[in-house]
N, C-alpha and C positions, 0 to 999 in steps of 0.2 A: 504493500500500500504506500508506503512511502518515498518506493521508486517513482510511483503516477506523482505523489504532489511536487517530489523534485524535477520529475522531467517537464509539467505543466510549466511550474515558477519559469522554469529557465527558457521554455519556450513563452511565455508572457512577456519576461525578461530581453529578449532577444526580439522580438517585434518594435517596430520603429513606434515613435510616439503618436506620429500622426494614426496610425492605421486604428488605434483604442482612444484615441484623446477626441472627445468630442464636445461639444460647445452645448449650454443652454442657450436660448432666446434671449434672456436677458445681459447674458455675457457675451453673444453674437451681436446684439447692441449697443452695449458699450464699446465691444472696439472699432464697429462701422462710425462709431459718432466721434472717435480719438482724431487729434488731426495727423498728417500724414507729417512723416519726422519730426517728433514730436521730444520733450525734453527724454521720455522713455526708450528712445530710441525708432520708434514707427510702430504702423500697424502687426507688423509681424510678432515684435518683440513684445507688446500687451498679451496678443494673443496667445502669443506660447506659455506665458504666464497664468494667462486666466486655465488655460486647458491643463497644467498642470496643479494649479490649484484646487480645480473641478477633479482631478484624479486622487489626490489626495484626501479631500471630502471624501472620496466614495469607499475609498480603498480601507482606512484605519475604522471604521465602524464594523464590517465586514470582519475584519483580523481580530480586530477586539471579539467580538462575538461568538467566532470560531474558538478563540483560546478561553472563553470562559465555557462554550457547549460542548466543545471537544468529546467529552465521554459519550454525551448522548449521541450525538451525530454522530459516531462511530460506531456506538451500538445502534442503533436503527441500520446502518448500512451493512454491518454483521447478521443482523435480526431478518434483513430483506434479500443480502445473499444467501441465507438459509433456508427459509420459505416456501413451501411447495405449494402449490395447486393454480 
């Protein structure tokens, strides 16, 4: 089991930013309304901010979560690999 999660991470890991990093609404409005070379450096350089911001939100709730269910969520998938009918 712990080959799948390290093979996952690293192939997660290894995936470029843009391919998982994706924008809300509100943050694809803030940087359409940034001006263009701006003290931040430009549009680009907001954005890659805000999308790595927005991965962060999503990601550490997730990890958290996982490390505090861990027992059950492992038994449930022990409980469902066992399971007949």
């Amino acid at each position: 089991m712990k080959r799948w999660i390290l093979l996952f991470a690293l192939l997660v890991w290894l995936l470029p930013h843009d391919l998982h990093a994706q924008g809300c609404a509100m943050c694809k409005a803030t940087v359409e309304s940034q001006d263009q070379g701006g003290v931040f450096g430009g549009q680009q350089a907001i954005g890659a901010g805000l999308n790595k911001g927005i991965i962060m939100l999503m990601v550490v709730p997730y990890v958290l979560l996982f490390l505090f269910f861990r027992k059950r969520i492992l038994g449930f998938f022990k409980e469902f690999a066992g399971a007949k009918g």
